[in-house]
N, C-alpha and C positions, 0 to 999 in steps of 0.2 A: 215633456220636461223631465219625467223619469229616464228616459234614456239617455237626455243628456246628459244628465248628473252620472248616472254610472261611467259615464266616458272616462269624468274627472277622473283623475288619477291623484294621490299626494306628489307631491316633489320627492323623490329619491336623492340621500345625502351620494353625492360624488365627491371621490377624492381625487379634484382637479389642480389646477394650479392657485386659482381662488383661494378655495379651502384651506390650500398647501400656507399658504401665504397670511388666510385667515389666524391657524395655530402658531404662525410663529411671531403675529403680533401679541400673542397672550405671555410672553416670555418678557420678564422684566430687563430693560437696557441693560441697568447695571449687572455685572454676573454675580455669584456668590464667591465669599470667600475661600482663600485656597487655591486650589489646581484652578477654577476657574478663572480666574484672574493670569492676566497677560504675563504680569511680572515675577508671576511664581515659578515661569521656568529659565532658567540662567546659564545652560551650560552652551559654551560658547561654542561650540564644536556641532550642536546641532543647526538645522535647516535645511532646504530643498536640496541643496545639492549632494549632500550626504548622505539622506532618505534617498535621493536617486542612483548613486553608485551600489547603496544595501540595494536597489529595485531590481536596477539591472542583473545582477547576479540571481537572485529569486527570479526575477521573469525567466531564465534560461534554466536554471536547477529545478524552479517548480514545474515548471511546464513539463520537462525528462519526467519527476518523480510520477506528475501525473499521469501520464501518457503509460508508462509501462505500470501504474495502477491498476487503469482500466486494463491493460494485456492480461497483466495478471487475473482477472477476473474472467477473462474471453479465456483463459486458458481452464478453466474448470467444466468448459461446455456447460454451461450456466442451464442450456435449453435441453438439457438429457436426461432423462430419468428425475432423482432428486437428488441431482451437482449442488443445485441452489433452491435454498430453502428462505429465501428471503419473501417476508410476507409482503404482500400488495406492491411490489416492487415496479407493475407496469410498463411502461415505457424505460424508466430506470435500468431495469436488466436487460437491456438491447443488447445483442451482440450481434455482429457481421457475417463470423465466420469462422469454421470447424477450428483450434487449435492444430496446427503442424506439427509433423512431427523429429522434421529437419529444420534445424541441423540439430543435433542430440542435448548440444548445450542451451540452446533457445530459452527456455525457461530458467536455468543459472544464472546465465546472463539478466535476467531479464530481471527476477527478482534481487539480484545482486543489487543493478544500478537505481531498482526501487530504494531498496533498506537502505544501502550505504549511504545512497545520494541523500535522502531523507536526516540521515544522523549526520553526517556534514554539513546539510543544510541546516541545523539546528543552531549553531551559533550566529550564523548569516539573517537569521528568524528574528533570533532575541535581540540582535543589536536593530534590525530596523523598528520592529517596537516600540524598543525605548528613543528611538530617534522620533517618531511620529506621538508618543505619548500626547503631548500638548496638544495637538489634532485633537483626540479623543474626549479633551474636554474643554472643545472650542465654546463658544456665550457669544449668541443663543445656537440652539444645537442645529439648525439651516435658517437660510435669510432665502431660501428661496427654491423651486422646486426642483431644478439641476443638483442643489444643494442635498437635498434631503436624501436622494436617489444616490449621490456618492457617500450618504452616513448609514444608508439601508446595503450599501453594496460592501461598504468596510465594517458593519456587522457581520454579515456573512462570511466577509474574508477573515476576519480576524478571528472568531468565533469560530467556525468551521477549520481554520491553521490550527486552534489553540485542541481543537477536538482532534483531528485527523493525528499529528503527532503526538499527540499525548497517549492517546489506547492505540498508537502504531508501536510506541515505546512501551508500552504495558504487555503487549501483544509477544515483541521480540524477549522479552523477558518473560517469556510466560506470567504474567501475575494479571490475572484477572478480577481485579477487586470492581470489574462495574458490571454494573445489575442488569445488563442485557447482553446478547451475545454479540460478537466483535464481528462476524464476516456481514450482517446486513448494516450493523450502525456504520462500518468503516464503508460499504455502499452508498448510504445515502449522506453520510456524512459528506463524501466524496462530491458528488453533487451540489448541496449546499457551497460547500469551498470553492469549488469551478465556476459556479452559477456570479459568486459574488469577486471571485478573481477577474472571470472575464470583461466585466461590468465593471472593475477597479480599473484595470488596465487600460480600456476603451477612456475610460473619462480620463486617467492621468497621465496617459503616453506624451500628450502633446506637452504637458506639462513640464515632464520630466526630461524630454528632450531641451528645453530650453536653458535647465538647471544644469543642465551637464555640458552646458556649451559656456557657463557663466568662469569654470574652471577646468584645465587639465587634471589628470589621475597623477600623470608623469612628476609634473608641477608643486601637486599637494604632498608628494611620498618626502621631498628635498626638505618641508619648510620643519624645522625645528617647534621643541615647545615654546622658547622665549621670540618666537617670531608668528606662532598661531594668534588669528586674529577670528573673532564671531563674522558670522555668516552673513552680508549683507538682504535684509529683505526686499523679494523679488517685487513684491507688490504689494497694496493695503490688505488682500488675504492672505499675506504669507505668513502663517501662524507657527511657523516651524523654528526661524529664525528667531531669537531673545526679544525683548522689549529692552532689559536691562541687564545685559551678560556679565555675568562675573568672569575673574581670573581664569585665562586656562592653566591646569595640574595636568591636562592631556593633550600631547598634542594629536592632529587628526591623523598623520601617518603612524601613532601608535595604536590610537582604537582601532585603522584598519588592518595593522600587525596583530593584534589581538583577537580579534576577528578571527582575521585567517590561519593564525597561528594554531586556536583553539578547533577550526573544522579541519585541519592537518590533523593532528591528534587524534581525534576522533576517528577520523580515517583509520589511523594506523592501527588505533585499538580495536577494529572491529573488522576490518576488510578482509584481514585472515579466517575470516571465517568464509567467504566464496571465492576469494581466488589463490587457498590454498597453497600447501610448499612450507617445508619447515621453518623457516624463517618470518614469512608473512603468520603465521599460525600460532609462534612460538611470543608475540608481542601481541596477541589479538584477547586481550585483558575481559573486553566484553565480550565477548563469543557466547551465544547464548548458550552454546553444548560443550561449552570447556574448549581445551585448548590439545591434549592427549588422549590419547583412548588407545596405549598400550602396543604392540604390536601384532597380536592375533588374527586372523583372517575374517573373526566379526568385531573389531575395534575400532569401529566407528560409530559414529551419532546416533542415538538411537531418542525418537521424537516420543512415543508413547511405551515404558515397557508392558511384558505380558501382564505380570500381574496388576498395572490399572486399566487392562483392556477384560480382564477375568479369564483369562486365558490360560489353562494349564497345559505341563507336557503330556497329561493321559490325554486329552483332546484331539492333537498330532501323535497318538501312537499306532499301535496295531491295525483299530479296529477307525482311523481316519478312511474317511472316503470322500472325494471329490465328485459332486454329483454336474452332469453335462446337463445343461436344460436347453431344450429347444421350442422355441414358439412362447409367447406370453402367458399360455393355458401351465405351466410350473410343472409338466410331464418330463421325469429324469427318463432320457436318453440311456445314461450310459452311467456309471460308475468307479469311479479309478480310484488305488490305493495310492502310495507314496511309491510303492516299486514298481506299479504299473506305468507312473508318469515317469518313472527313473527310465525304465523301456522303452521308451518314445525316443525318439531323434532331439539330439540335445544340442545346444548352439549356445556359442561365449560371446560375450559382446562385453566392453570396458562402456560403462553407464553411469551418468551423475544421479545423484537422487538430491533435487531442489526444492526448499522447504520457504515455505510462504513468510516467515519469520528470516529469513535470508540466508540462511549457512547451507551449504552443500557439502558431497562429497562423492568422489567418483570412486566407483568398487568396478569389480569383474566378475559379472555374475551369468552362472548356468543356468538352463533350465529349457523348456518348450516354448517354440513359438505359440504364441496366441491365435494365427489363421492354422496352426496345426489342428489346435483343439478344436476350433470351427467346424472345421472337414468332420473332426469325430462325431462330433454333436448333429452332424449333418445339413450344416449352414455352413457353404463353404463360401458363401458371399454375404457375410452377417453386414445389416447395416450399424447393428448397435450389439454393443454387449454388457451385461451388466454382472458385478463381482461378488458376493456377498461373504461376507467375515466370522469366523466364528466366534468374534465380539458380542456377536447380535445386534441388538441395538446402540447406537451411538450416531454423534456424528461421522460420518465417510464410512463406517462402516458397510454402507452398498453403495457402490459407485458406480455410473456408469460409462461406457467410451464410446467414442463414434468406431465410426468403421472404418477412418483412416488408419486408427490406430491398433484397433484389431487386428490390420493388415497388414503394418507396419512390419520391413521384415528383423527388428531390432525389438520390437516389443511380445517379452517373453513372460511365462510364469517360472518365476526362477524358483528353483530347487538347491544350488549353490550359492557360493559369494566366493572367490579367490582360493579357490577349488579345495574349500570345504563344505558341509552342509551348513544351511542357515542355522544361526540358533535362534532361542525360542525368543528374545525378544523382538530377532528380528524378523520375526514373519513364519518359520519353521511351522507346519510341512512344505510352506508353499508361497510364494507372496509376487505380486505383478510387479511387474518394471515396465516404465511406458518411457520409450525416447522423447524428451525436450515436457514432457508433462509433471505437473504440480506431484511435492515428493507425497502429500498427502491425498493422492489416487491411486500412490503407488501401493493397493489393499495389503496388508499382511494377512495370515491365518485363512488364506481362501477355502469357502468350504462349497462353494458353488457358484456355476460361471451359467448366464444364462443367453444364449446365443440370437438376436433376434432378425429374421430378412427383411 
């Protein structure tokens, strides 16, 4: 008898469709006063098929922003040294495959059509929002278990949108007023967003397809204000369309002029900042590094200067030395001054430097190849190498690269820029340039390179 009884087990609560179904008979019929009520939302312009024209344009812009996200993250060789410092990140931080190092602009590109698409998409964000609002405080909040799974997946999405842009725009502005650091929350944040997009998308495709066949785009752009009529409702859940719409003051081919009108703008305010040229440059009002930087052969963008890196010029003078390490045991090799490395075989190459906040800019920079210094170091088939700064401690301050890039016959330790010497904020004695690589691996102030087979 005792052993039968330990058999018993209690029942374990499941969250099945029962259960599902159980909770949302404890929801009183009537809603509450307010947003929750049918007829508190009136603007005649909204419904399905509106929310689907905003869809469609997000399904294609978000998908691009995401997609060259994640790049963006595969470009820091996440799995090298400590690229990524994101805690418990597990499966999360997967990457495929070494970052390339052709074609040179690869990462410009790359983070360009991140950031810009991102801030264009920003007005295309907020109008579908407010088109789906009434969604958000549907009565009762699921009638069922399909139901609940598209209000856990449109937390996610919306939740994760309102995160992801929000510290992407905090970010491009340098203003970091939130309390944790931006390259692992924009990780996982990243995740949450995808997790609950693809799950939006899965459930409302069929949806939304239907809604875009109820009218043309061509159609709707013709119809006037005093000829705009409310949305008819597609079915008893079309919660989108009015109950009781008031007058339209807009008509729908002006919301989506205004729309588009305002991610135009936007564009133009800011795309001069990657794709460059006095005229794109000269209207780029957001640029997070200004718009001029003078004419001198270091007048360009400068992300961190020396003195918030602690960086002085007695540092890089006389008595600088570049120490060669070879093997992980941190035995210098070799030694080099500034005039030592000046004696080396020197090679020009025209190079962007592309900043994870979105601006670039392409200089012409001197210096030594990197599989030169290998050979010195005595690795002349390095699989990694790592840089370290005379920053010391910080972020990126040690970075490390693979050995494509090592190899790479474009990735140099420059000693010039547009054949002068660097100055001191830009890196002086010494600072890497990596083809098609994040601008913020491009180390300044190199004080040792450590060469590994």
């Amino acid at each position: 008898m005792g052993a039968r009884a330990a058999l018993v087990r209690p029942p374990r609560a499941r969250l099945n469709a029962r259960t599902l179904l159980s909770l949302a008979r404890l929801f009183p019929k009537t809603p509450p006063p307010g947003p929750f009520r049918p007829g508190f939302w009136r603007s005649p312009l909204r419904g399905r098929w509106l929310t689907s024209t905003f869809a469609v344009v997000l399904l294609v812009g978000v998908t691009l922003v995401t997609i060259t996200g994640f790049l963006s993250y595969a470009a820091y060789n996440p799995a090298l040294g400590t690229n990524d410092l994101t805690p418990n990140k597990g499966l999360l931080g997967f990457y495929l495959f070494d970052w390339p190092t052709k074609p040179v602009w690869l990462y410009q590109v790359n983070q360009g059509v991140h950031v810009i698409g991102g801030l264009v998409l920003t007005p295309v964000l907020l109008a579908k929002l407010w088109s789906v609002i009434p969604k958000l405080f549907s009565w009762p909040p699921f009638r069922s278990p399909a139901q609940a799974l598209e209000r856990l997946s449109l937390l996610a999405l919306v939740g994760g949108a309102v995160f992801q842009f929000a510290t992407g725009f905090m970010n491009i502005a340098y203003w970091y007023a939130f309390p944790f650091s931006f390259y692992p929350a924009h990780l996982y944040g990243a995740w949450v967003f995808t997790a609950g997009f693809v799950v939006h998308v899965a459930i409302k495709l069929p949806t939304m397809r239907r809604a875009l066949r109820t009218r043309r785009l061509v159609d709707e752009l013709r119809v006037p204000l005093d000829r705009t009529q409310p949305e008819e409702r597609m079915d008893a859940e079309d919660e989108l369309a009015p109950v009781s719409p008031a007058a339209a003051t807009l008509s729908r081919r002006g919301l989506l002029g205004l729309v588009a009108g305002s991610s135009a703008v936007v564009f133009v305010l800011t795309a001069g900042q990657t794709i460059g040229g006095p005229l794109t440059r000269s209207v780029a009002l957001l640029a997070p590094r200004g718009r001029s930087y003078g004419d001198g052969p270091n007048d360009f963008q400068v992300n961190k200067p020396a003195a918030a890196a602690g960086v002085t010029a007695e540092m890089g003078g006389p008595s600088y030395r570049l120490e060669l390490v070879a093997g992980q045991d941190g035995a210098v090799v070799r030694e080099l001054s500034r005039e030592d490395l000046l004696g080396l075989d020197q090679y020009t190459y025209e190079l962007p430097i592309a900043c994870v906040e979105g601006w670039s800019t392409t200089q012409t920079w001197t210096g030594v190849r990197l599989r030169d210094l290998a050979v010195l170091a005595g690795v002349p088939s390095a699989g990694e190498m790592t840089a370290q700064s005379l920053q010391g401690a910080g972020t990126f301050a040690t970075t490390t690269f693979s050995a494509d890039q090592v190899d790479a016959e474009k990735s140099l330790l420059a000693l010039r820029v547009n054949d002068a010497d660097l100055s001191l904020d830009h890196g002086f004695p010494a600072r890497i340039i990596i083809p098609a690589g994040p601008g913020v691996h491009c180390t300044k102030w190199v004080s040792r390179m450590t060469f590994v087979a």
